[in-house]
C-alpha positions in Angstrom: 9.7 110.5 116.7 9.4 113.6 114.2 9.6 117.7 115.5 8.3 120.3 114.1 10.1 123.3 114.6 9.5 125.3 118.1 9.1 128.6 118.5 8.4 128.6 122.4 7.2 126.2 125.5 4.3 123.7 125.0 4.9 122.6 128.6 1.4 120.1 128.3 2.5 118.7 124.9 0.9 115.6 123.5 3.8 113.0 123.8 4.9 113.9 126.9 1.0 114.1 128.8 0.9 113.7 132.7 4.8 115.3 132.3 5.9 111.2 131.3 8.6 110.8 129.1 7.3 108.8 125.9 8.2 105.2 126.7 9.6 105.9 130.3 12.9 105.8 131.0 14.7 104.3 133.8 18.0 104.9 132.2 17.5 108.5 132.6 16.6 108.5 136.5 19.1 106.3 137.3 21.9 108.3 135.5 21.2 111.3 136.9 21.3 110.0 140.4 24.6 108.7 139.5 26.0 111.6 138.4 24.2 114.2 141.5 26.1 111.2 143.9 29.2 111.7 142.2 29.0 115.9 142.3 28.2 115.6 145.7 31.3 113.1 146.6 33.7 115.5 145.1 32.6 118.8 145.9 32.3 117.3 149.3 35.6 116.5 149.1 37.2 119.8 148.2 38.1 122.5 151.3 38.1 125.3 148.6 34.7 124.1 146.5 32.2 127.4 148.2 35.2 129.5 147.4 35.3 128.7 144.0 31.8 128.7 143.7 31.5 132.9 144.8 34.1 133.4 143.0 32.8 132.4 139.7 29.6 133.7 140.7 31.4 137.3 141.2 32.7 136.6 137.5 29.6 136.1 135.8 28.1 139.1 137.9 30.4 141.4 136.8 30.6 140.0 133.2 26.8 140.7 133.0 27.1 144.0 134.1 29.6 144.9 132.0 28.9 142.6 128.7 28.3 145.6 125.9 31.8 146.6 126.7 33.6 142.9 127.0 31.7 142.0 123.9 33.5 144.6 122.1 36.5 144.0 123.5 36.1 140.6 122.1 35.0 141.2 118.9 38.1 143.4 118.4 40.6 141.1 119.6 39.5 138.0 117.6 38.9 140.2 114.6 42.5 141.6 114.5 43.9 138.0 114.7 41.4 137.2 111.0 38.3 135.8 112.2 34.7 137.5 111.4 32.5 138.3 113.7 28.8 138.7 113.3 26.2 139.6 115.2 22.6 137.9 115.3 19.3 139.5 117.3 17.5 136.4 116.5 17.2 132.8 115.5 16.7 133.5 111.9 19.3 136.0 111.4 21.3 133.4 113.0 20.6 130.8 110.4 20.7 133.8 107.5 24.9 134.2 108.7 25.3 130.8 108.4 23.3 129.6 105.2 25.2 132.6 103.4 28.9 131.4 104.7 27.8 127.9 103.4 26.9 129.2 100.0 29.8 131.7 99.8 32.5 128.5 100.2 30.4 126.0 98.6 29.4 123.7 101.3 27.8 120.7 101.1 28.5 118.7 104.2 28.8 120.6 107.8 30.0 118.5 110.7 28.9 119.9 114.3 30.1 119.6 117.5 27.3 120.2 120.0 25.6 123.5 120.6 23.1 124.2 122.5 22.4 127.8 120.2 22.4 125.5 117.4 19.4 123.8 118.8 17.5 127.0 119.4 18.2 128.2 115.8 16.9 124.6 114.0 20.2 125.2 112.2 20.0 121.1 110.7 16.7 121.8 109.3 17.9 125.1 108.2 20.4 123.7 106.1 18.8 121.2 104.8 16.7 123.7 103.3 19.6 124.9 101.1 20.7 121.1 100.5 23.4 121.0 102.9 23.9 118.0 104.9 24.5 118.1 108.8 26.1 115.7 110.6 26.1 115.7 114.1 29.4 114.3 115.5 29.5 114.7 119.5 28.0 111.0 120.3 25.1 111.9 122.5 24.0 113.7 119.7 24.7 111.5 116.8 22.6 109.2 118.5 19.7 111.7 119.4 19.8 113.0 115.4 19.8 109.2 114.3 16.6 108.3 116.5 15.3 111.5 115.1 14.4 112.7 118.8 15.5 116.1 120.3 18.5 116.2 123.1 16.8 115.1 126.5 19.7 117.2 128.4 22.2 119.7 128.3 25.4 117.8 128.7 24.5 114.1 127.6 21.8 114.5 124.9 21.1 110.9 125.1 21.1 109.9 128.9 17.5 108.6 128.0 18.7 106.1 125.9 20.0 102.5 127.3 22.8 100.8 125.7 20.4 98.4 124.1 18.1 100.8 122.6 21.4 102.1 120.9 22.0 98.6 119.6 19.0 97.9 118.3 18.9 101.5 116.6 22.2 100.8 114.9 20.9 97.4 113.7 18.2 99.0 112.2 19.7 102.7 111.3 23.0 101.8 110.1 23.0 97.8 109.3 25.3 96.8 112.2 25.7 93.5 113.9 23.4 94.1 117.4 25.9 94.4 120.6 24.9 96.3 123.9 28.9 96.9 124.4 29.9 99.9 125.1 32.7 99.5 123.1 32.3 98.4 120.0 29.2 100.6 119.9 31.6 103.9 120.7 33.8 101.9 118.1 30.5 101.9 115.7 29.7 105.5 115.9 33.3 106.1 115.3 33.8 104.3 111.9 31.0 106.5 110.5 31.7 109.6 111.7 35.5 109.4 111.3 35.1 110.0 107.1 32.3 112.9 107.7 35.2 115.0 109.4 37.7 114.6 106.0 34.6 114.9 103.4 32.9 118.4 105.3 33.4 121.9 104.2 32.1 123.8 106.9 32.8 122.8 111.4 30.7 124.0 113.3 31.2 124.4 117.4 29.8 126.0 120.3 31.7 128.1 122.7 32.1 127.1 126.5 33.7 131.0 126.8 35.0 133.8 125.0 37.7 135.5 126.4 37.5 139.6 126.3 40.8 140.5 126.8 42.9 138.0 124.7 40.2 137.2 121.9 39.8 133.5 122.3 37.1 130.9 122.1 37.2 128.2 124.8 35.4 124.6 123.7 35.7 121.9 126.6 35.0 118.6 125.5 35.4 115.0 126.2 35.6 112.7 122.6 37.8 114.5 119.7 35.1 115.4 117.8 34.8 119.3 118.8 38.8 118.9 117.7 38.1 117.5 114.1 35.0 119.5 113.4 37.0 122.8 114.3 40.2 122.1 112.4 39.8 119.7 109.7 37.1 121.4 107.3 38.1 124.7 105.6 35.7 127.2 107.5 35.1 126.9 111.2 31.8 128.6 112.5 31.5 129.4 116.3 27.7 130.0 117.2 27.7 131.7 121.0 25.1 133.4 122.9 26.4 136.9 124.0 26.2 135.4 127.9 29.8 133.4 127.5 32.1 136.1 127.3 34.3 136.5 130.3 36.6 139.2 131.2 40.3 137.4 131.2 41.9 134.5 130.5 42.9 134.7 134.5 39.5 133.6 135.1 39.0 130.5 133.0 40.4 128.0 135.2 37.9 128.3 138.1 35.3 128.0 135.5 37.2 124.6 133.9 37.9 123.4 137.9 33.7 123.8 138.6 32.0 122.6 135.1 34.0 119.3 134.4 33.2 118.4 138.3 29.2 119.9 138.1 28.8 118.4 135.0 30.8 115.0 134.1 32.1 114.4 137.3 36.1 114.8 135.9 38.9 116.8 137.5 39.4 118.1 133.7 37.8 117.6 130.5 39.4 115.2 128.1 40.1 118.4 126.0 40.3 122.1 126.4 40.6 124.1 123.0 41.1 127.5 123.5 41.3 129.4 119.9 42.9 132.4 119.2 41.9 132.8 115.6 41.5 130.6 112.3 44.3 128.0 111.3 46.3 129.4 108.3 44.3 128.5 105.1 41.1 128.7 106.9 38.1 130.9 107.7 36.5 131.4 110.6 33.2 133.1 111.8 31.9 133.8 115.7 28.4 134.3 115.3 26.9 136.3 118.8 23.5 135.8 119.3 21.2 137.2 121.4 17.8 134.8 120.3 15.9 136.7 123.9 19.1 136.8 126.0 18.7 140.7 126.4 15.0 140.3 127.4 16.3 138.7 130.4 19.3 140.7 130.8 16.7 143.5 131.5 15.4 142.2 134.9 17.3 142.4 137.6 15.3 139.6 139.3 16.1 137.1 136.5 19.6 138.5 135.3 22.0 136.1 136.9 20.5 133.3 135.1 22.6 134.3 132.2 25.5 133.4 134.4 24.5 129.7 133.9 27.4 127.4 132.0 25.3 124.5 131.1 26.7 122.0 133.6 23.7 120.2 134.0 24.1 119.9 137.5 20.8 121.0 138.5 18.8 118.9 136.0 20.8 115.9 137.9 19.8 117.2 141.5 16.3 118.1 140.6 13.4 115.5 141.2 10.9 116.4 138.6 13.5 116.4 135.9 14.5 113.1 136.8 10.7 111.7 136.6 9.8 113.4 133.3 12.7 113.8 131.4 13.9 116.6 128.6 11.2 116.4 126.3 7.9 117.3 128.9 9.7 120.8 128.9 9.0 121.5 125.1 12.0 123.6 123.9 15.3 123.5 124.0 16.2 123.9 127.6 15.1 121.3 130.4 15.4 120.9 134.2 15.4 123.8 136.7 17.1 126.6 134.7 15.0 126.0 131.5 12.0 126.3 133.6 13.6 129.8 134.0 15.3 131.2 131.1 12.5 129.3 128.6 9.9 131.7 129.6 12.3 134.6 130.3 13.8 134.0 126.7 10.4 133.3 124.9 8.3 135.2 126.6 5.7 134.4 130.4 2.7 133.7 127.3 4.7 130.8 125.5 6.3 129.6 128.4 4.8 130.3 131.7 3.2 127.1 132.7 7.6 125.9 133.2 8.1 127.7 136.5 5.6 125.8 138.3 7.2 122.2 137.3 8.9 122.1 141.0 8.9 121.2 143.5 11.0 124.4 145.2 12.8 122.1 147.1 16.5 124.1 146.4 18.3 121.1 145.2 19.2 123.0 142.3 20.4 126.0 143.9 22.4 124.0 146.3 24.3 122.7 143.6 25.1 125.5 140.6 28.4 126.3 140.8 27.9 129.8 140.3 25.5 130.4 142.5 21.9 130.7 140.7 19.3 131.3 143.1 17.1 129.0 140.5 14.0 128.7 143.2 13.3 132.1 143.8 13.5 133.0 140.4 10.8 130.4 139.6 8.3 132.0 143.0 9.2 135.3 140.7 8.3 133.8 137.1 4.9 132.4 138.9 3.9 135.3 139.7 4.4 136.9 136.8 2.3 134.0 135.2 -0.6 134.3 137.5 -0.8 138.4 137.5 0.1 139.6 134.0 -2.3 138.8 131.0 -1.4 135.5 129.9 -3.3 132.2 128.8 -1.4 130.3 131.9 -4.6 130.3 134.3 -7.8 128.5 132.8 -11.3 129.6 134.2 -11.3 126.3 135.6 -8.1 127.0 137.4 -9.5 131.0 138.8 -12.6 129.3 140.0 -10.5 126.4 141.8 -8.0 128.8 143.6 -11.4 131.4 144.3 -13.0 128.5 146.2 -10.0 127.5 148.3 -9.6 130.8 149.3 -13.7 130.9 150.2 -12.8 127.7 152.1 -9.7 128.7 154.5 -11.2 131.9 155.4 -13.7 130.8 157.2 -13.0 128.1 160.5 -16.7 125.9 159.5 -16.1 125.7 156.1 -12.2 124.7 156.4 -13.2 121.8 158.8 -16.2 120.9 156.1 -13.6 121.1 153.6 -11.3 118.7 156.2 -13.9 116.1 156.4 -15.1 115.7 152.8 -11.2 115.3 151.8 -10.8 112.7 154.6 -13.8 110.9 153.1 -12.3 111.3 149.8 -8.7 110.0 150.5 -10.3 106.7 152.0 -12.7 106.4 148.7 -9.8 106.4 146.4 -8.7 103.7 149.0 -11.4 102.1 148.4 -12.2 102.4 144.8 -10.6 98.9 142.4 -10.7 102.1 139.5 -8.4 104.9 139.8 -9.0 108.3 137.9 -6.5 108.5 135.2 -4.6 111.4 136.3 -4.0 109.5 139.9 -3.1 106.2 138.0 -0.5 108.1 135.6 1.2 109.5 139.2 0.8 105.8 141.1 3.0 104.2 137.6 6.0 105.0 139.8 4.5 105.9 143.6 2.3 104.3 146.3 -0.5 106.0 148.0 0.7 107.5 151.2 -0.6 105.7 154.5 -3.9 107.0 155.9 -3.2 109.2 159.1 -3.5 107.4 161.9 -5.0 109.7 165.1 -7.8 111.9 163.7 -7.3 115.3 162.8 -3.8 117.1 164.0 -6.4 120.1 165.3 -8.1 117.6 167.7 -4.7 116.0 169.1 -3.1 119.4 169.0 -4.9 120.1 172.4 -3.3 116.7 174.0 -0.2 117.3 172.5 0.2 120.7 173.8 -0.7 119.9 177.3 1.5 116.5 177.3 4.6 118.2 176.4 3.8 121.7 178.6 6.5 122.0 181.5 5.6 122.3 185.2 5.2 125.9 186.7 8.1 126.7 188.8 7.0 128.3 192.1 7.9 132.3 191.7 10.1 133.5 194.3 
């Protein structure tokens, strides 16, 4: 499946209508109830988890408030030990910092470790533009580039995908023997990247964090390949949004103790890099981009999102990510907090139809480890949809919400309203053909049982008077 390039939230898009991911995926619900159980069991299972969880909320708070000064502090710390810094407002000066460093050393072949600010830049298509070649080497994204599909999550790009559709893809893609073995297809993916890392001139990584006051890039990962791409080619590129930098190296390990548990389930990730500067003989870039991260940084009612540190645990725990997958939210950013900072990033016009895919039910809230109050800030986000001059509400839509309101606020017309839905719900009972919208909701539901009883308004009375205590005499 082919992708046009993005530039904010078509939430309705064509391959993913009635919010179903393109050929369904069971893989992908049933993963992410594995991995919600698992974050539960062990943060269930620690007497200091809510402790750590404030505490790395505090962090990120005070990070925010302060981050023009620790971005500096940064910069000049990491610049005296020989790396560049340089500083992006947007996507495409993103992609104009790294297209020149390719063609200042010559690159032909980049090797990537995933990045999440990579995907919001198009950076593979970017240089592919120029005739450099990007390979992605993090598996979940190898696998996602080689289907030609975009990453359905934050932390495993290709939890959609079973091991037999990887099989079959590398049978077709690559010309290997068919096997559904974990193994020898981890072994598979291996044999071809393993060259890419010796062959590339340019590595390009995220950052997890950037530490202010020693001038270090963190990078937690769980395969090698973050390793390779960072220190084997001759120029090492860091892309990071200007949200990761945190104030000491004294507060990285509550951040490593909560994202390996929220995210992978680990006490500790495989791997924790922490870079103080380029290896001797190479050069290194940090590239800090904002790409809309200031817009949000400007409202106090949607400013701790930036504190998020892409866990994933609240596309795990939330149940209309796990029905529709990555793809039905149209950019880069799925689940709960891309249905916030999408449209706080991109703007309410592009992207506010996002905040109203949930159900509010606080799963997600429940479970950040630093604290995001994601439901509110999608109740705020709707609002802003709704009452500032966008295309979210259709005529349609005003004249829908203009008649309910007509209806309940008047006692004949609500119980009209009551019996012609009655009559409706035991029609569709009724009726061999379905509507389509109800038949895409019943692929993976039931209809609810009729109430039994009549109306709750006409038991109410009963009710009351069943369960009313006996007067006491007064003395």
């Amino acid at each position: 499946m082919k992708h046009s390039p993005i530039e904010g939230a078509e939430f309705l898009a064509k391959e993913t209508k009635w919010l179903a991911e393109p050929r369904g995926s069971k893989a992908l619900e049933l993963a992410t109830k594995r991995s919600a159980k698992t974050r539960d069991q062990i943060a269930a299972s620690i007497a200091q988890w809510e402790s750590w969880r404030e505490q790395a909320a505090r962090i990120k708070a005070y990070a925010i408030s302060r981050l023009d000064h620790l971005l500096r502090q940064f910069e000049e710390n990491i610049t005296a030990r020989g790396a560049t810094v340089l500083w992006a407002e947007n996507s495409r000066q993103a992609n104009e910092h790294v297209l020149g460093i390719a063609r200042k050393h010559g690159v032909r072949l980049v090797v990537k470790s995933k990045s999440m600010v990579s995907e919001e830049m198009e950076l593979n298509r970017c240089l592919e533009t120029i005739g450099v070649a990007a390979v992605e080497t993090d598996l979940g994204e190898f696998l996602v580039q080689l289907a030609g599909q975009r990453p359905t999550h934050i932390v495993t790009p290709a939890l959609h995908l079973s091991a037999e559709d990887i099989g079959k893809m590398f049978a077709e893609k690559l010309g290997e023997p068919f096997t559904r073995q974990h193994e020898q297809l981890t072994a598979i993916a291996r044999r071809h990247l393993r060259r890419r890392f010796l062959e590339a001139g340019m590595g390009i990584s995220g950052a997890n964090f950037a530490i202010a006051d020693v001038g270090a890039v963190c990078v937690v990962e769980n395969e090698g390949n973050a390793g390779l791409s960072m220190a084997t080619p001759p120029v090492h590129v860091v892309l990071m949004g200007i949200e990761k930098v945190i104030p000491s190296i004294l507060h990285l390990p509550v951040f490593l103790q909560l994202l390996a548990r929220s995210g992978t389930g680990q006490k500790l990730t495989t791997y924790t890099h922490i870079i103080h500067g380029p290896s001797p003989g190479q050069a290194m870039y940090v590239i800090i981009v904002d790409n809309g991260r200031t817009r949000v940084l400007a409202d106090p009612k949607l400013r701790s999102a930036l504190s998020c540190i892409r866990c994933g645990a609240c596309l795990n725990a939330c149940p209309v990510y796990r029905r529709v997958g990555g793809w039905a939210y149209g950019w880069i950013y799925p689940g709960p907090i891309g249905a916030v900072i999408t449209p706080a990033m991109v703007g309410i016009r592009k992207a506010g139809k996002l905040p109203f895919a949930s159900s509010l039910c606080g799963a997600c809230h429940e479970v950040c480890p630093v604290k995001i109050d994601i439901p509110h800030k999608l109740v705020y986000l709707r609002n802003l949809a709704v009452t500032r001059s966008s295309p979210v509400r259709s005529w349609l839509e005003k004249a829908v919400w203009k008649a309910w309101a007509f209806t309940m606020r008047g006692a004949w017309r609500y119980k009209l309203a009551m019996a012609l839905a009655r009559l409706g719900m035991r029609t569709v009972y009724l009726l061999p053909w379905k509507p389509k919208l109800l038949r895409a909701w019943l692929r993976a539901r039931n209809l609810p049982p009729l109430p039994a009883g009549g109306p709750f308004r006409k038991r109410w009375p009963k009710l009351a008077g069943e369960a009313k205590p006996p007067l006491e005499k007064s003395t």
